[in-house]
Residue frames as qw, qx, qy, qz and C-alpha x, y, z in Angstrom:
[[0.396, -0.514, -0.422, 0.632, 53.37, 43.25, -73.86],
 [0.142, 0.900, 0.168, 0.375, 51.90, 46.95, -74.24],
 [0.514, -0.075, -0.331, 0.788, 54.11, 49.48, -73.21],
 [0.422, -0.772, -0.021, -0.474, 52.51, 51.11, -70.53],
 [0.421, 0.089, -0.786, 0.443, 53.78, 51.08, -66.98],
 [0.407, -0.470, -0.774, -0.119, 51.73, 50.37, -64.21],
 [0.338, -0.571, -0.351, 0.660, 53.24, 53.18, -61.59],
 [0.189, -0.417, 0.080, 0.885, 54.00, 55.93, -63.78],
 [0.557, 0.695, 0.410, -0.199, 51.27, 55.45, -66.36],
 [0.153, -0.463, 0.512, 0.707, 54.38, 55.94, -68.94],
 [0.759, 0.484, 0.435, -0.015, 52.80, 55.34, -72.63],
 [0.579, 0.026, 0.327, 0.746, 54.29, 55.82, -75.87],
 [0.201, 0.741, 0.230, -0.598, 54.55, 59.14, -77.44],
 [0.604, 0.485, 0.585, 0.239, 54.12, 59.80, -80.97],
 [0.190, 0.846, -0.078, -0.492, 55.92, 62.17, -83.81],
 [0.726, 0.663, 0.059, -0.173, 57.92, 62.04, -86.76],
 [0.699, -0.210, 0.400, 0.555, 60.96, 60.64, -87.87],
 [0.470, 0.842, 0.117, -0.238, 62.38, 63.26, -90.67],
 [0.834, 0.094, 0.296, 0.455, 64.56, 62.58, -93.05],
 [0.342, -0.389, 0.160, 0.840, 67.60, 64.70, -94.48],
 [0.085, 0.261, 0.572, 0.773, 65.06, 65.90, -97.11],
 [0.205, -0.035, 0.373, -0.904, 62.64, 66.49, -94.81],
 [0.567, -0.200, -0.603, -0.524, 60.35, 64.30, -95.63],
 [0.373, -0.399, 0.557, -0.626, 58.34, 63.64, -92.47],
 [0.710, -0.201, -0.646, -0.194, 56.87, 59.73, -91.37],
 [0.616, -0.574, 0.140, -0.521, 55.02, 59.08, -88.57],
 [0.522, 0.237, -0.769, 0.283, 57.18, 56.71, -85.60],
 [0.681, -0.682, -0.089, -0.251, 56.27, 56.20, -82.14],
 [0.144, 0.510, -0.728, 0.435, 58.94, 56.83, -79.02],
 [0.710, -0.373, -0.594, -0.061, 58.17, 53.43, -76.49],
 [0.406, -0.797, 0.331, -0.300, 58.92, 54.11, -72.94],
 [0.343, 0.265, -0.897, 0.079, 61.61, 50.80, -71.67],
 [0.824, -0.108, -0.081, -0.550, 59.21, 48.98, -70.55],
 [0.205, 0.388, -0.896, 0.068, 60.26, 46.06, -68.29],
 [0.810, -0.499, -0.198, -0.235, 58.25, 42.97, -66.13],
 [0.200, 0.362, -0.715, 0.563, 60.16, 42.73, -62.95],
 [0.689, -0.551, -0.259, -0.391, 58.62, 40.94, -60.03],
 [0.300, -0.535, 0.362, -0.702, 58.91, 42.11, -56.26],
 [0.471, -0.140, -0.827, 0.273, 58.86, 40.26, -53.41],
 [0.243, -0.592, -0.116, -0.760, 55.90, 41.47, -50.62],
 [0.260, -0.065, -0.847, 0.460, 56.72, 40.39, -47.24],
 [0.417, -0.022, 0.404, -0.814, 53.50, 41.98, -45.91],
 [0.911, 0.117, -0.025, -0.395, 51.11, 39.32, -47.93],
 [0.550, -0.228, 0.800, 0.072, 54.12, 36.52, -48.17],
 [0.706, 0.634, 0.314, 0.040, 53.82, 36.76, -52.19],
 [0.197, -0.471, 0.171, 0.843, 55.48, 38.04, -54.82],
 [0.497, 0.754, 0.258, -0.344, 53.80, 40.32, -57.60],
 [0.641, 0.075, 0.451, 0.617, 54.68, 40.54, -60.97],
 [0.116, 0.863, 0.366, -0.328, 54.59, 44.01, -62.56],
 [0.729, 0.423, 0.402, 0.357, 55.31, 46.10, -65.55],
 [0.304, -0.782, 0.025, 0.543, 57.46, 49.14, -64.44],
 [0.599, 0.725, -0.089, 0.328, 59.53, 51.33, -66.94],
 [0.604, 0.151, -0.410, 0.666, 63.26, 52.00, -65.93],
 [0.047, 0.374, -0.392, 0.839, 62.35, 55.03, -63.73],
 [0.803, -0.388, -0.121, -0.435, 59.45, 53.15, -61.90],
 [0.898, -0.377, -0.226, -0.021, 61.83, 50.90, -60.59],
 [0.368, 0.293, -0.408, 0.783, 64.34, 53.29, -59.73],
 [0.482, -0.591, 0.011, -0.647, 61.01, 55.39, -58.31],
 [0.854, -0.358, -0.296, -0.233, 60.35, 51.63, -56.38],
 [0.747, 0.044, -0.463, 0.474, 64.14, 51.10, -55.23],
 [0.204, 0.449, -0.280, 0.823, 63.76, 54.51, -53.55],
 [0.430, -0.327, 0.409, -0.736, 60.53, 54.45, -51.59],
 [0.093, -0.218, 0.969, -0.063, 60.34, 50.52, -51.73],
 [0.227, -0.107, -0.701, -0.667, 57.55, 48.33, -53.04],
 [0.114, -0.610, -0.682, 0.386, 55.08, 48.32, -50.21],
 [0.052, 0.521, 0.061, -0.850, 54.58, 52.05, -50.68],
 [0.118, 0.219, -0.607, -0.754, 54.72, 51.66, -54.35],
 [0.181, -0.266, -0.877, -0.357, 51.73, 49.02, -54.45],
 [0.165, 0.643, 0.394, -0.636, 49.57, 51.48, -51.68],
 [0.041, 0.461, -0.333, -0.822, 50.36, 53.81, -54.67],
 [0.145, -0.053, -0.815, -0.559, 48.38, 51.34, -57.22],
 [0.090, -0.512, -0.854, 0.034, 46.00, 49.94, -55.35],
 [0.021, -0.580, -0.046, 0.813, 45.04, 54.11, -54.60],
 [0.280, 0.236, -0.591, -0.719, 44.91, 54.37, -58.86],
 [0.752, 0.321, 0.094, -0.568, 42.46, 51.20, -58.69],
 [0.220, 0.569, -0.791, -0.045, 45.41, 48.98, -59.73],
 [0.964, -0.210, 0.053, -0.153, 44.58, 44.74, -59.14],
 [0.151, 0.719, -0.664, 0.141, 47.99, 44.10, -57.84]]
């Protein structure tokens, strides 16, 4: 599973872990990256989708009809 999320376009970001000498190595921060899957009473389905924790707070708030307008809008196959 790549960690991207499908609403918020979270990806990972990328810097340096440094050590008490300062030596510097390269690490990468993931977003949390879950698959959670939605019931859509407007099509009588339910989607599966790859949300990070504040996507599916975002979804619990303005609810997942909105949220898939919101994709399919981006170009999203939902």
């Amino acid at each position: 599973m790549s960690a991207h999320c499908q609403l918020t376009g979270a990806r990972p970001g990328f810097g340096n872990n440094i050590s008490h000498s300062h030596r510097r190595t390269s690490r990468r921060f993931d977003p949390n990256i879950q698959t959670k899957r939605y019931w859509l009473p407007g099509e009588g389905r339910h989607v599966r989708l790859t949300l990070s924790a504040k996507a599916i707070k975002t979804i619990d708030a303005i609810g997942i009809e909105a949220a898939v307008a919101r994709l399919r809008a981006r170009g999203v196959r939902v």
